[in-house]
N, C-alpha and C positions, 0 to 999 in steps of 0.2 A: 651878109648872106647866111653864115652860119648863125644867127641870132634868130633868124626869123625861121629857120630851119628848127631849131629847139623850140620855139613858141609852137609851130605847129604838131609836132611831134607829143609836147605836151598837154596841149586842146586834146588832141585824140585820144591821150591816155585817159582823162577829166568827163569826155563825153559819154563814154561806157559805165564809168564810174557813177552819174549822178542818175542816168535811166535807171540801172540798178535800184538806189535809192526810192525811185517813184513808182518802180514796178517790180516786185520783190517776185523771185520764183519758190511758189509752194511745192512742199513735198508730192510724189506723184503718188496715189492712195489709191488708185484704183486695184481690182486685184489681178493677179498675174495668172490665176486657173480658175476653175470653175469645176465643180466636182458632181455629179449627177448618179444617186442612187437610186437603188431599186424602188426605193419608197418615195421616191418623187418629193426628195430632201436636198436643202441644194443648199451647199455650204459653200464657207468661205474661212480655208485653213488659214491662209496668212491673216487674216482679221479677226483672232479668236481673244474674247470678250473678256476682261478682267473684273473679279467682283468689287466690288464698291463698300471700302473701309470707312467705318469712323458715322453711320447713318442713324441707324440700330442701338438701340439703348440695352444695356443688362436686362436680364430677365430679373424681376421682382421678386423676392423672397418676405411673403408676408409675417406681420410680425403679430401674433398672436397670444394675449396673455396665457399664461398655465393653468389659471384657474377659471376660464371663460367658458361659458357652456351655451351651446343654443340654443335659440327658445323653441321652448317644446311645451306651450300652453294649447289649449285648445284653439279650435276657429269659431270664434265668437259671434257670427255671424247667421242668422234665424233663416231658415231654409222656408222654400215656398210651401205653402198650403196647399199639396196639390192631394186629390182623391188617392185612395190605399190601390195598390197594383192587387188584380186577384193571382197573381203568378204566387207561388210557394216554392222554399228551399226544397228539394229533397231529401231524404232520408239517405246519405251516401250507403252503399251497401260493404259488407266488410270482405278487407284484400286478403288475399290467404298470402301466406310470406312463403307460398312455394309455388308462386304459379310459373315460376319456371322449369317447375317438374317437379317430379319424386325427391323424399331428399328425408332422409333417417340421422337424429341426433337421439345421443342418451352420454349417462355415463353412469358408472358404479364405482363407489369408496370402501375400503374395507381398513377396519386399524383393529390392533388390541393395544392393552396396556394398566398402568396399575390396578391391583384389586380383582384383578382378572377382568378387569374392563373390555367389554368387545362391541362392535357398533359394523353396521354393512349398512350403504344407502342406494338406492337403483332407482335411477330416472329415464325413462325411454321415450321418446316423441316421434313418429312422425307425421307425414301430409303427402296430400299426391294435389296434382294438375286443377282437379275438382272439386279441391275444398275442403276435401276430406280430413279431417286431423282423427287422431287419438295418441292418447300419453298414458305412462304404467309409471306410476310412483310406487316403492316400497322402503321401509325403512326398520332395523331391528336395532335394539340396543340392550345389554346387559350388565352384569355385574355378581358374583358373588363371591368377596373375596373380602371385605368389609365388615368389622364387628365392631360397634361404638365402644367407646369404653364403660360409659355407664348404661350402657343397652342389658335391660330386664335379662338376667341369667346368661349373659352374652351370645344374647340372637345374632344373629344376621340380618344384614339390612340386605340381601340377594333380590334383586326383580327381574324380570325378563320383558319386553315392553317389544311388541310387533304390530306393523299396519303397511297396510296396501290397499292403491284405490287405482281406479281404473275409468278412463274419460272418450270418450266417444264423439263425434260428431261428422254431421254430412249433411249437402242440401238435396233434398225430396221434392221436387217437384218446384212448385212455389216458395216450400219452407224449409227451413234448416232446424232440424231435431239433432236433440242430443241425449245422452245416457252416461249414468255413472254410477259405478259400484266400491263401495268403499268399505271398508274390515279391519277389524284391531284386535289385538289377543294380550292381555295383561296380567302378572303375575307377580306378584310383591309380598315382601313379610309385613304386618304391622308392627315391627319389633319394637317401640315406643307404647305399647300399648302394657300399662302396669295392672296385672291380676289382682283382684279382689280379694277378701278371705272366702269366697266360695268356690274359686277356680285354683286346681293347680297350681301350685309357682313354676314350673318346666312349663305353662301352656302358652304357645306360642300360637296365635294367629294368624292362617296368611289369610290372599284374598285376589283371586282370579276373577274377570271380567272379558266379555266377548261381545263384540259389539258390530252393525253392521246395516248398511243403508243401500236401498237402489233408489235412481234418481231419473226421472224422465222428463225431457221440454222442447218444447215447439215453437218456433217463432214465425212470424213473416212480417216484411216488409212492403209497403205498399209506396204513393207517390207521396202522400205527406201521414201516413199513418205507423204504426208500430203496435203489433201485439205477439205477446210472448203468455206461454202457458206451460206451467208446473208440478210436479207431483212427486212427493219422496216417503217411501215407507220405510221403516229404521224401526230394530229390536235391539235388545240389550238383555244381558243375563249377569246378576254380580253373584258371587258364592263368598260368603265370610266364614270364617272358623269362628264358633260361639260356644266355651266350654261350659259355661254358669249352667249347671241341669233344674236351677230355680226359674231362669229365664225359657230356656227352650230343652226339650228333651232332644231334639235333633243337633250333634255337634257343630252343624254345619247349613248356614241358612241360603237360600237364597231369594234375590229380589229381580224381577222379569219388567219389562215392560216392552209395548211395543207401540208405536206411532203413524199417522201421516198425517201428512202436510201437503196442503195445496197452495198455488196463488198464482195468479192471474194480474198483467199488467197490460193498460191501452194507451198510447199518446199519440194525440193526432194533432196535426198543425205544422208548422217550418220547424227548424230547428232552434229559430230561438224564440218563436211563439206560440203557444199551440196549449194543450188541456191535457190531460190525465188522470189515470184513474185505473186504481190498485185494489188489492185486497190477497191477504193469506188468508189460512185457519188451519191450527193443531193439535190435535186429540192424542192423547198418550193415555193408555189402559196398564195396570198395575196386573201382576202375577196371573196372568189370564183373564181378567174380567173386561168388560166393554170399556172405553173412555170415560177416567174418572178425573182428569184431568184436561184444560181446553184452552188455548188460548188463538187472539184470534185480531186482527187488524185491516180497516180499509179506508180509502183516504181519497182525495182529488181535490186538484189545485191546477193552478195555470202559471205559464213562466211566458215574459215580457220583458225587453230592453226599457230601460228608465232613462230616458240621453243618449248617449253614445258611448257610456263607460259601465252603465251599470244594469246589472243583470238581475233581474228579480224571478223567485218562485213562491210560490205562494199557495197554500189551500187549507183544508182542513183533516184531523184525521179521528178516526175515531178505535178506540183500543179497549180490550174486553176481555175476562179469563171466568172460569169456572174450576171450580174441585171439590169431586163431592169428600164424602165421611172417609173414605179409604186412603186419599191420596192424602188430608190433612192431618185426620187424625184426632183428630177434635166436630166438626161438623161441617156443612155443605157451604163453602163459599164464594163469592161472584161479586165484581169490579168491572162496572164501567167509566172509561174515560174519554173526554173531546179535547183536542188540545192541538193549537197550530201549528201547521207544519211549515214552514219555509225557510230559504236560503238568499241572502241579497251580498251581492258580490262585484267589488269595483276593484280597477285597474286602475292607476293612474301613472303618464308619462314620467316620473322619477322612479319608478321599481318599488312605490310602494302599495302591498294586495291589503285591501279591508275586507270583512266579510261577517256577517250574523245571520246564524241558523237557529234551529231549533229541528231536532230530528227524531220524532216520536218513534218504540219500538215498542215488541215485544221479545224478553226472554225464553226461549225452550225450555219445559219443564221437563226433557228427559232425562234421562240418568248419566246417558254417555256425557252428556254437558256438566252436570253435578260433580261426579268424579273427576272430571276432568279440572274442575276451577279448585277440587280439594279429594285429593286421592285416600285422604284419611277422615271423610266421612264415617259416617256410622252405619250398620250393616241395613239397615230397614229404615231411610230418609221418607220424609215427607216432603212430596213435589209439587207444585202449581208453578203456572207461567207467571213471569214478572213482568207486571206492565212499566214502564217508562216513560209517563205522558210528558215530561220536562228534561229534556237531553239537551242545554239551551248552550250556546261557545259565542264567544265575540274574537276573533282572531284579525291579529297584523303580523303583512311578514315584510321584509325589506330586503334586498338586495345590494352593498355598497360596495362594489368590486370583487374580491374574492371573499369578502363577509359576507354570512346570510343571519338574518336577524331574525325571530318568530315571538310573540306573544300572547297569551289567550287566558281569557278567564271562562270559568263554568260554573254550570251552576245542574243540577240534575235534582228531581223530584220523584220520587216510587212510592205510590201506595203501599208496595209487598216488595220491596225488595229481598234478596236473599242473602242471607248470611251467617256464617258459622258461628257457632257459640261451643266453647269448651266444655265437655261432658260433666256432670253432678258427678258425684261420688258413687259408686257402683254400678255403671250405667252398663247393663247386659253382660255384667262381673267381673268389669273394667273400671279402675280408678283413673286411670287417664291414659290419656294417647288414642282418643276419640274425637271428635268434632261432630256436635248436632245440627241438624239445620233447621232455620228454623225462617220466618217473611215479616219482617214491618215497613213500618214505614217510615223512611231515611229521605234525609236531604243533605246532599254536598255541594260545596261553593268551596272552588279550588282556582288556582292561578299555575299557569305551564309559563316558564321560560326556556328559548333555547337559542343555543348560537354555536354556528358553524364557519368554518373558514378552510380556504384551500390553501398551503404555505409554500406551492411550490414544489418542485422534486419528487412527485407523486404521494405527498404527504396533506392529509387530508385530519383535521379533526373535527369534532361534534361533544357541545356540553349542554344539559339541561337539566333542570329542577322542577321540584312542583308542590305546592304549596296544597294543602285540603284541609277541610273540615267537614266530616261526616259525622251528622248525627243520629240517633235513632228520638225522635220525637216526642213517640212514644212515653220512653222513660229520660229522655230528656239524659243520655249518656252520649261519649265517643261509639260508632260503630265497632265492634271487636274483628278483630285483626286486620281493621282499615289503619298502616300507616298514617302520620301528621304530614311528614314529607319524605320526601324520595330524589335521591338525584341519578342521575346516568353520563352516560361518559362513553364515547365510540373515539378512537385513534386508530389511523392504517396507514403504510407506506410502502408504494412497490419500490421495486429495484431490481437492477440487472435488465432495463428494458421491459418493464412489469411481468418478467418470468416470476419472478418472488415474490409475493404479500406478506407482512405481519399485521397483525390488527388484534385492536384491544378491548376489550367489550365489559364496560363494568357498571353494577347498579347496586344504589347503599339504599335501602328502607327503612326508615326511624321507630322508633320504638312503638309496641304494638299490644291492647289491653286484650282480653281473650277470654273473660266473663262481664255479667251484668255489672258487677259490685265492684271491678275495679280492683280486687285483690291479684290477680296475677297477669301477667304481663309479659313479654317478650322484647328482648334488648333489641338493638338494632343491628342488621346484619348488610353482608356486602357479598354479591357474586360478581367474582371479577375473572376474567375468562381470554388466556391469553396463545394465540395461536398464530402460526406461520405454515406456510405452502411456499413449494418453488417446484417449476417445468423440468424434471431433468429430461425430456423427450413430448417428442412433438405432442403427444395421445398421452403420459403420465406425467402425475402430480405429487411430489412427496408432501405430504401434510401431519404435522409435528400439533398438539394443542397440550395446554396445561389448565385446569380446568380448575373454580373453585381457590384459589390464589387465596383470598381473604381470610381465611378459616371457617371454623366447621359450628358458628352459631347456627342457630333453626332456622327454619324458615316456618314451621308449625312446630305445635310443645312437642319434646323431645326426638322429634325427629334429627338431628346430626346430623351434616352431611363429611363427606372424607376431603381430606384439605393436605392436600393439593392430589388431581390426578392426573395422569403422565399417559399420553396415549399418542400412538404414532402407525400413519395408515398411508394408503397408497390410492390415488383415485385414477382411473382410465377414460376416456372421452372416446367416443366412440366418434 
């Protein structure tokens, strides 16, 4: 009884045990709340979702050589022949950089320093809403504290040198005219100038000039047209000291002339196709008499894309002068020239620019110009316009990161060109310290190199040289006081957050003949010119310069210059 008693006792136990086995109880998953928001979002807190590791692969980090570059060739691919659109670019019209209002900029510099050096500069601009601009430039400079050492009875080399111009403009109606007035006042010793046996030894020459131009012009803009019109009339008065009473019975000469110039430009078409068509004309009259002097230039050509990179202009021009008896000096002369004008200009995807022109001119035959290219002319020049039918350049420039690369050859052709010649032996009772002028006809073929780089840290430099040969044809010599070569040289660096600038500015010119024959000559000189500024306030600028560094060879026969000068000035911004 008890046997059979444990038998069953353990069936029971075995029977639970193997249902188990064949029907296993799952976990209960359903959820225990339900949660009902406002946005008819219905969640389920206890069943909240875990992300899924290990699926996803690393993000890629391409691997790119250092020296790989992308192709940047053109699209090789010939476009449809379809008919010319007649729609045309516009002419954009120009933004004034105040159309957010009124708005007044200028600033003035004033310094002295060695020699009694003294210098004042005044820039003023402003603009309104309307377009309106006008700016006042002025500038003065002096000196008289300077006596060369071998300077004739120990002159002074004292000048006094002032100008002021003044600029105008506004739109009228359809057109925007403009106006300019421009003034200069000049005052210098010729102390370089060695007396004769018929002058004085104490006679010292100076030689004042006053010079002075109004400028009026009219443009308008149309949908695919442009024309603009021009007029400028300019006098000049030069006064020499001339003591020789073989030469002149008046100790004191003067030479006048007076000018205008006209010219007129049309372009019609897009902006990168279209026609035009120029022309100036210059008449300058001598000590009161009519125009005895004339120069004169017109021209038209057309500009076309060539591809897609390359820019062409193209036409003809034709250039002309006249001078009668008075202005040469000898008798009535006249020069015409034809000669092509264009520019062709390509870009290309690596940074490198090609380009060939030819850019025909004419020279000013007035005085203010004269003087200005050689302040130690001769008191009574002979003037005619310089034509320049051959101004011909082939330029490359490059771009290779912070290097910029440029190269160019030229080549320039003048019937008349202008150029000084050293005075004969008693010329108006001067043995030297003159320069006569005189026109042939010159050809130069020269070679420009340059190269500039940025090094970082607001340091900036710039080198270039230049190779020439100027002949005069004619007599088959060097042009006189044309350099062979020339180099230059710019360095600058700010600092203190570009509150401070230095910068270094120097150019060497090779040696220099200065008559026909080749007997005298002029060594080679350098102006190197070294100067620094720094902010000490918001509106001032201390400006420190040293001037002339190199020493005090000519730059003309016996002219000297003072080596080194020291000058220190203060600028304000308005």
């Amino acid at each position: 009884m008890t046997r059979f008693l444990l038998f069953v006792a353990l069936a029971a136990g075995l029977v639970p045990s193997v249902r188990a086995q064949d029907d296993p109880v799952l976990p209960d998953l359903a959820p225990r709340e339900i949660e009902i928001t406002g946005e008819l979002a219905i969640r389920f807190p206890s069943l909240r979702r875990q992300p899924l590791l290990g699926f996803n692969p690393p993000p890629r980090i391409p691997d790119v050589p250092q020296g790989r570059r992308p192709y940047a060739e053109e699209y090789l691919q010939r476009r449809a022949d379809l008919p010319a659109t007649p729609l045309r670019s516009p002419i954009s019209p120009a933004v004034s950089p105040y159309a957010s209002g009124p708005r007044f900029d200028g600033s003035v510099e004033a310094g002295v320093g060695r020699y009694a050096q003294r210098y004042v500069e005044l820039d003023l601009a402003s603009g309104s809403r309307s377009r309106s601009l006008w700016r006042i430039q002025a500038d003065y400079e002096g000196r008289s504290g300077f006596v060369p050492q071998d300077a004739v009875d120990g002159r002074s080399s004292a000048y006094d040198l002032g100008r002021i111009g003044a600029r105008f403009e506004t739109p009228v109606a359809s057109w925007r005219i403009g106006a300019a007035v421009d003034g200069a006042l000049q005052r210098y010793a010729l102390y370089a100038a060695e007396p004769g046996p018929t002058v004085a030894p104490n006679a010292a020459p100076d030689r004042d000039g006053r010079f002075g131009s109004a400028t009026a012009w009219s443009e308008r803009h149309g949908t695919d047209w442009r024309l603009r019109l021009g007029a400028t009339l300019s006098a000049s008065r030069v006064n020499t000291d001339v003591f020789d009473e073989t030469v002149r019975l008046d100790p004191r000469t003067e030479r006048t002339d007076a000018s205008g110039r006209f010219d007129l430009r049309l372009e019609t078409g897009a902006v990168d196709r279209g026609l035009s068509l120029s022309g100036q004309y210059e008449g300058v009259g001598l000590d009161g008499s009519g125009p005895v002097a004339s120069g004169w230039q017109t021209g038209a050509g057309t500009r076309f894309p060539l591809g897609s990179t390359v820019r062409v202009t193209a036409g003809l021009a034709a250039l002309g002068m006249s001078a009668g008896r008075e202005a040469t000096g000898s008798g009535d002369r006249s020069l015409v020239w034809i000669a092509p004008d264009f520019r062709i200009e390509t870009t290309r995807p690596s940074g490198l620019r090609l380009s060939a022109e030819n850019r025909p001119s004419v020279v000013s035959a007035r005085l203010d110009a004269l003087y200005r290219a050689n302040p130690f002319a001769v008191d009574s020049p002979w003037i005619e316009a310089e034509l320049r039918p051959i101004d011909a350049a082939v330029r490359g420039e490059a771009s290779l990161g912070r290097l910029e690369l440029s190269a160019a050859g030229r080549w320039n052709h003048s019937p008349n060109r202008r150029y000084f010649l050293h005075t004969a032996e008693h010329f108006s009772g001067y043995v030297r310290g003159l320069s006569e002028v005189r026109h042939g006809r010159v050809r130069e073929l020269g070679v420009d190199l340059d190269a500039g780089a940025y090094l970082g840290a607001g340091i900036r430099i710039r080198m270039g040289a230049t190779v020439r040969s100027a002949r005069l044809t004619g007599f088959d010599i060097d042009v006189p006081h044309v350099a062979p070569w020339s180099i230059r040289a710019l360095a600058s660096a700010g600092f203190d957050g570009r509150r401070g600038l230095v910068q270094l500015v120097g150019r060497v010119e090779g040696p220099r003949t200065i008559d026909l024959e080749g007997s005298r000559s002029l060594d080679p000189y350098a102006d190197v010119d070294l100067s620094a500024s720094y902010r000490v306030a918001p509106a001032a600028t201390a400006v420190v310069r040293l001037q002339n560094l190199a020493g005090n060879r000519p730059e003309w026969y016996g002219y000297v210059r003072p080596s080194p000068v020291f000058t220190a000035g203060l600028r304000w911004q308005f």
